[in-house]
N, C-alpha and C positions, 0 to 999 in steps of 0.2 A: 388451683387459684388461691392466693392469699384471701385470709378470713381476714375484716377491717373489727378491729373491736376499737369502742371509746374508752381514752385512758387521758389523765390527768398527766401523765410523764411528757407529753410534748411541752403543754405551755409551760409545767413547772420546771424544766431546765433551761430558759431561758427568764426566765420573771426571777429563777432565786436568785442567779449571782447579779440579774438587776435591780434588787431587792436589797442586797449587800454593797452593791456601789450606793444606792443612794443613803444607806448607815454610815457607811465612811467619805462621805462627802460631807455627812452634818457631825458627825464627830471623831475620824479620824485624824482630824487638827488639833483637837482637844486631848482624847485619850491614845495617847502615843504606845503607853502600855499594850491596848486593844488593840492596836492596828492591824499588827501582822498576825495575829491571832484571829480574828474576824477577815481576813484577807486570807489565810489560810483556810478556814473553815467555810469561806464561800466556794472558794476553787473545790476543794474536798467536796463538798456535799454536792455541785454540779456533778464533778465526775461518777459519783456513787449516781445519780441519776440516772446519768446515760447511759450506765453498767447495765442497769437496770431495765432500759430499755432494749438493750440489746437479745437477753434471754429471749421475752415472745418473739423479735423476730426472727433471732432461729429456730425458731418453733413453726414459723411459716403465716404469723400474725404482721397485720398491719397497723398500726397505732394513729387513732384520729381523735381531734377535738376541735369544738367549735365549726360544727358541721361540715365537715371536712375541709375548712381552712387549715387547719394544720394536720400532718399528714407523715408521718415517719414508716417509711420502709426499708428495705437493707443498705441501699444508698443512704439516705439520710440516717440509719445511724451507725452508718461507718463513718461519715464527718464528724458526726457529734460524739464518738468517741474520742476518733483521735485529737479533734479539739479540745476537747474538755482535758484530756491528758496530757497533754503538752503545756495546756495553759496552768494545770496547773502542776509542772515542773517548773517552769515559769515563775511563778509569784516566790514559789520556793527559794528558787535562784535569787531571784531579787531581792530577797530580807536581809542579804550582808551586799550586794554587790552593789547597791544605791543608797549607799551609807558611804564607799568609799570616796574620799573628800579628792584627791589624785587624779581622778579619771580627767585623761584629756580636755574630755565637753564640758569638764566642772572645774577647769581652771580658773580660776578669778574667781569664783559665784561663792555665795555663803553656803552651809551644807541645808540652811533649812527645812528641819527636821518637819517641822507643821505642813509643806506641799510632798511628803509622804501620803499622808490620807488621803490628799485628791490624787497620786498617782495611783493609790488603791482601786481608788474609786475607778477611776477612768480603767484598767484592767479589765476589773470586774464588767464594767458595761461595756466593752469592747468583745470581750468573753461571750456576754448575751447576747451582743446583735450577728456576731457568727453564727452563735448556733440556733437563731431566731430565722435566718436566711436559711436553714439548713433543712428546719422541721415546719419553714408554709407551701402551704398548696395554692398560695394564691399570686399569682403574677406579677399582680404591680407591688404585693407587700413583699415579696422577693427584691424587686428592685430598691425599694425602702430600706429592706434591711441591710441589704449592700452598702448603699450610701451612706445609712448610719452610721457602719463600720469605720467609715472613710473618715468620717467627723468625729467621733473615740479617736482614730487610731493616729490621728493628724495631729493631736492636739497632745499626743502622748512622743510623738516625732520629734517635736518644736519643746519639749517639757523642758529642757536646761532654760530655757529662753536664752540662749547665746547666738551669736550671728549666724552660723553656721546652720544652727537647728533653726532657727526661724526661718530661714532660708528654704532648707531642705522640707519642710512642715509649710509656709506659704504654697512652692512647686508642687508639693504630695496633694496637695487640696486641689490646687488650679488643676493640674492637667487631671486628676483624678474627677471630679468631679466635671467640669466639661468630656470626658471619656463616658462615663457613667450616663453620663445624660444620652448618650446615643443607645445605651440600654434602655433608658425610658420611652426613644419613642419605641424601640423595638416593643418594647412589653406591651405600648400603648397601641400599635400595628398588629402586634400578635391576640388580639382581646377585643380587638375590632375586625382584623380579621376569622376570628371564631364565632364572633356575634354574626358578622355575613352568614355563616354557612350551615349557621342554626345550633350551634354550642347549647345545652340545655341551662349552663352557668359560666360563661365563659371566663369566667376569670381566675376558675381553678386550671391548674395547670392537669391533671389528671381528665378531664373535657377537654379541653384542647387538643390533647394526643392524638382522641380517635377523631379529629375531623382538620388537623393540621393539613391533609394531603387535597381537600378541598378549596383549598384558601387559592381567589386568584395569581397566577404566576407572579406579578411585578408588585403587588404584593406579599408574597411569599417572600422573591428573592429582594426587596429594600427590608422585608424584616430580619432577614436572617443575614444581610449588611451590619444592619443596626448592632444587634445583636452581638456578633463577633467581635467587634469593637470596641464595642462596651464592656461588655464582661472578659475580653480580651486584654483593654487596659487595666481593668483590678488582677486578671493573673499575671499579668508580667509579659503576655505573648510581643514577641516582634513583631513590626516595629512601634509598637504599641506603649513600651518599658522603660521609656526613660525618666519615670519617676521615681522607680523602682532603687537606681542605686545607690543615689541621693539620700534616698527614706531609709532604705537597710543602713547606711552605714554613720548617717550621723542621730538618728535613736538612739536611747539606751539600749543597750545590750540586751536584757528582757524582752524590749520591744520587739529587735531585730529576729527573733526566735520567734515571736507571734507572727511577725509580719512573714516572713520568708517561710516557717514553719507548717505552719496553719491557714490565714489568712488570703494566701493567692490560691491555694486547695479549696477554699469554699465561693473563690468566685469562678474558676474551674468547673465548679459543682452548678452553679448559673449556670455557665455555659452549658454545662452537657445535658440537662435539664431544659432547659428553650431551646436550642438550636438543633436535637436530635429527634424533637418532634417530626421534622422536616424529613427525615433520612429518609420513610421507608417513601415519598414522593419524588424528594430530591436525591439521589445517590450519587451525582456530581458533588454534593457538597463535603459530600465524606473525606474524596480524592483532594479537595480545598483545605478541609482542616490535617489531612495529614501533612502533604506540603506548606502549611503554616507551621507545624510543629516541625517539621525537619529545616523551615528555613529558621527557628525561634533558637532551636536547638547550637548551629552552629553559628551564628551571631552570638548566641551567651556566649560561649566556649572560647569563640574570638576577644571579644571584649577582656575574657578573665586572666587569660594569659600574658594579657599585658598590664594586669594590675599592680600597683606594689603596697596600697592600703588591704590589710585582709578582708576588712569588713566589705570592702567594694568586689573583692575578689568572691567570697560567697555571694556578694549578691548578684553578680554576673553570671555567674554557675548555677541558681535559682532561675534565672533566664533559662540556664540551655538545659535544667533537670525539668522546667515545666512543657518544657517542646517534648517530648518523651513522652508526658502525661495523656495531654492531648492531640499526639501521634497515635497512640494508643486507643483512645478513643473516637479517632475519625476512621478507625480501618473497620470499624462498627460490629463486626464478628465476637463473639463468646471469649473467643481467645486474646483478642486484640482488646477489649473493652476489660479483662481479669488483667490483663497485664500494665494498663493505662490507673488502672486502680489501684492496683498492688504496687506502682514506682510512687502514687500518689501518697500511699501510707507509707512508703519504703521511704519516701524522701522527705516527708513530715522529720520523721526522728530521728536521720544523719542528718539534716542540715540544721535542726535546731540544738544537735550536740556539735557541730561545728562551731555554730554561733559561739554557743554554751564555751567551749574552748578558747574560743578567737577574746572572747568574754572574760577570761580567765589569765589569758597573756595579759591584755589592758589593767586586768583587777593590778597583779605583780609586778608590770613592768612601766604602766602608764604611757604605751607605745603600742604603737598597731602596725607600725610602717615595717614591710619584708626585707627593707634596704638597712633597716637598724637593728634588727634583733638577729638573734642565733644564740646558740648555746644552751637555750630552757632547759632540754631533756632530762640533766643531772639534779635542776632545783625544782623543776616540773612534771618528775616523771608521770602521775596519774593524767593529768592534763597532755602530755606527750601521748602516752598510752592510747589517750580515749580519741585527739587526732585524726592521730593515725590510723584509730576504727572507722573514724567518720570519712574519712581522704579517700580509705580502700573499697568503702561500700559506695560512697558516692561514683567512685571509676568504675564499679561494676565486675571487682575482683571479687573473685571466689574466697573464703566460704561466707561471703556478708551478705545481707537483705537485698542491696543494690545489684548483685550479679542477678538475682532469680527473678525481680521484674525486668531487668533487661533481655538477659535471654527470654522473655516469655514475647517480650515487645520485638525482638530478631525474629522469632518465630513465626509470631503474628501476621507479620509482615512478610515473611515469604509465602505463607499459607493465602493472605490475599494476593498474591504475587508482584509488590510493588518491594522489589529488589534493591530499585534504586532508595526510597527508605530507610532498606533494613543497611544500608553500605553507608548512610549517611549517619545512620543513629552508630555503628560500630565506629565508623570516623570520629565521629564525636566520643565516644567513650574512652579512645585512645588519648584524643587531645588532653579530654579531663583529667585520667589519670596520670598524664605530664603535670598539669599544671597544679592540681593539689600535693602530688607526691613531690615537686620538687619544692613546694612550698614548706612543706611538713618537716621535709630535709634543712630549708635554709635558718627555721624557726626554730625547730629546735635541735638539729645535729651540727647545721656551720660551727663555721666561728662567729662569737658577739663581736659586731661591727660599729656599738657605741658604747658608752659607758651607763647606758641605761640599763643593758643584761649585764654589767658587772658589778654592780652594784652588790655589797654585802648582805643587804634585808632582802632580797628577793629569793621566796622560797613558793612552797603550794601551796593554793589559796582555802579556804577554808570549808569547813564540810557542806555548808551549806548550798556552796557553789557548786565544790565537785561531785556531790554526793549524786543529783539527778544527772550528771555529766556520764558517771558509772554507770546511774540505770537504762540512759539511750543507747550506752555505747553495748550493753548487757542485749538489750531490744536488738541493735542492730545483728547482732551475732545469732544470736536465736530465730531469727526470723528468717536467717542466711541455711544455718544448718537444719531448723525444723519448721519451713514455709507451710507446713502443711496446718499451722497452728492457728494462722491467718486465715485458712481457706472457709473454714463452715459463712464465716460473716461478706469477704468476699465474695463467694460464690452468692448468697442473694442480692448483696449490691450490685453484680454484675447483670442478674437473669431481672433484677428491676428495671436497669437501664438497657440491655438487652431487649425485655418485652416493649420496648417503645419505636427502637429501630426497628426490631422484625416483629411485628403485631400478628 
């Protein structure tokens, strides 16, 4: 059994980088020098946190504060890892690539350098209410923290203020936040119903577990309604997601990395966290969430392949990579629950080097459409390169990240013998890698089919961009050929959420 020791590292990885947004919100306007220096040292010193926290839990330690309202175990900090990592490639990314005056969504706008500081700011606290939701044990401050995120990250959607993103940033609110609310009454059912059945606290989520299988039936089953819904529309599940491609693709480019990256992984983490209380009672709902994730999966996949904007095309693909996640997770077994977890970190860091990419065309070409570009490869080769790393892991080729949680999630899934599944998750894998690989082909091997890739200044963009572009595409390869590198932190995130299904 996991020893629970009190430590300071829960609250302090989420209060520091909110700690730093609120310094660059009072003087990131002012001290422009500071900015990204204090926006890189918040990200930084997050990360080194959750580094941090990581050790005792492979050591077999649980991390609690504030009387066990917050609560980090191997699940929680396998999100707050790879959160805090990504974000802060992220801000990285962003120090040249929201300076350029060219971008599409900055057409007409003045560059104003002084709403730098509050896009700081908003980061950084966006940053913290992820991984705030990530490290509570308490039920309704989960749902809090979610919706937090919702109001950061909506406001960071909408940040050119142009038609487009006000647009996309109104929707991202509306439907997100009426979704969300059906997680609150869940949370609000799930806390009343623990209090029925004599919960000693019931608003830890950790109490709740042992006595979820108590909870009257039609109770039970309108909370784990609510439930799926809710935290079903912050991950993108069908038919749940159509705020989803609006928000990925008219953000900055940074955003789209957090959102699609990060972001629907920790309301994923909701989900699997209140709805798997229910499993070792309900075992029908397992056979529910996996055909929600094989019907999620090939709705993305549909959608993507009729895209011709990129930024819509990953965000479609983000659709059909999080049916995958939580296919994995509804077949509830050791194997299937390591595999839903591993495509969850596997696809963290292809699709935020996708963005990253996708990000990198717009820097050079100020174009996104697959119907106007071609020809990059030769003025783009590292951008080309890293691509193509992200195209082949995201299909699920060999030797990348993306084949070794899929094959784990085929496995899975013959091993619970839902066949039909594992034929629907291979279907899928075929489509995907149609539709990225022929993307990757038309972007940068066609021919240029406007004068926006012929243009003489178009070359590769600068290190700041490409630089974390190298390290995810680095990530994705290593994780492809030595999975085994993943496994010690996997392996207790898994026997965490594991111990709750089979108690």
């Amino acid at each position: 059994m996991p020893h629970d020791i009190v430590s300071i590292l829960p609250p302090l990885v989420f209060l520091l980088p909110a700690g730093v947004a609120v310094l660059l919100f009072l003087v990131g306007r002012y001290a422009a020098a500071w900015r990204n220096s204090l926006a890189f040292a918040g990200a930084l010193a997050t990360f080194l946190v959750a580094a941090l926290m990581v050790a005792p839990v492979l050591r077999g330690r649980v991390l609690t504060a504030w009387s066990d309202e917050l609560r980090v175990d191997g699940l929680s900090a396998l999100l707050v890892l790879t959160i805090s990592a990504i974000s802060l490639l992220a801000v990285i990314y962003s120090f040249r690539y929201m300076r350029q005056d060219r971008l599409p969504e900055r057409v007409g706008l003045p560059a104003e350098e002084r709403r730098l500081g509050v896009f700081y700011g908003l980061i950084l606290l966006f940053i913290a209410t992820m991984l705030w939701g990530c490290v509570t044990n308490d039920i309704i401050m989960l749902y809090v923290a979610v919706e937090a995120t919702t109001i950061a990250s909506g406001l960071l959607v909408a940040f050119y203020w142009n038609r487009s993103g006000l647009e996309a940033g109104y929707k991202y609110l509306m439907l997100l936040t009426v979704g969300i609310t059906f997680a609150l009454f869940g949370c609000v059912l799930l806390y009343a119903g623990a209090s029925h059945v004599g919960a000693s606290n019931p608003l830890l989520i950790t109490q709740i577990r042992g006595v979820a299988g108590l909870i009257p039936r039609s109770m039970a089953l309108m909370t784990m309604a609510f439930l799926i819904v809710g935290f079903g529309t912050k991950a993108g599940l069908a038919p749940f997601h159509p705020w989803l491609p609006d928000a990925h693709a008219e953000a900055p480019t940074p955003i789209s990395v957090l959102l699609s990256g990060v972001m629907i992984k920790m309301a994923a983490y909701a989900l699997a966290r209140t709805v798997t209380v229910f499993y070792p009672a309900w075992p029908a709902v397992m056979v529910f969430i996996v055909a929600l994730g094989a019907f999620t999966m090939v709705l993305g996949i549909l959608m993507a392949l009729v895209q011709d904007d990129l930024k819509r095309l990953l965000a479609y693909s983000s659709v059909s990579q999080m049916g995958y996640v939580i296919m994995g997770l509804g077949f509830g077994t050791y194997l299937g629950v390591y595999g839903g977890l591993f495509h969850l970190l596997n696809h963290a860091i292809y699709k935020a080097l996708l963005f990253m990419c996708v990000g990198a065309v717009i820097y050079a070409t100020a174009g996104r459409k697959i119907s106007e570009l071609g020809g990059l490869g030769k003025r783009m080769p590292i951008t080309s390169a890293c691509f193509f790393v992200g195209a082949l892991a995201i299909s699920g080729f060999p030797p990348f990240n993306g084949f070794m949680s899929k094959i784990t999630i085929y496995l899975a899934g013959a091993q619970a013998h839902m066949w039909w599944a594992t034929i629907i998750a291979i279907f899928t894998g075929v489509l995907t890698l149609v539709a990225l690989i022929h993307t990757a082909y038309a972007v940068f091997w066609g021919q240029p089919r406007s004068d926006k890739v012929t243009a003489s200044d178009i070359h590769e963009v600068p290190a700041t961009i490409w630089i974390p572009m190298v390290v995810l595409a680095s990530l994705t390869l290593l994780l492809g050929v030595f999975p085994q590198i993943a496994y010690p932190l996997l392996n207790k995130a898994t026997t965490a959420l594991v111990a709750a299904v089979h108690p």
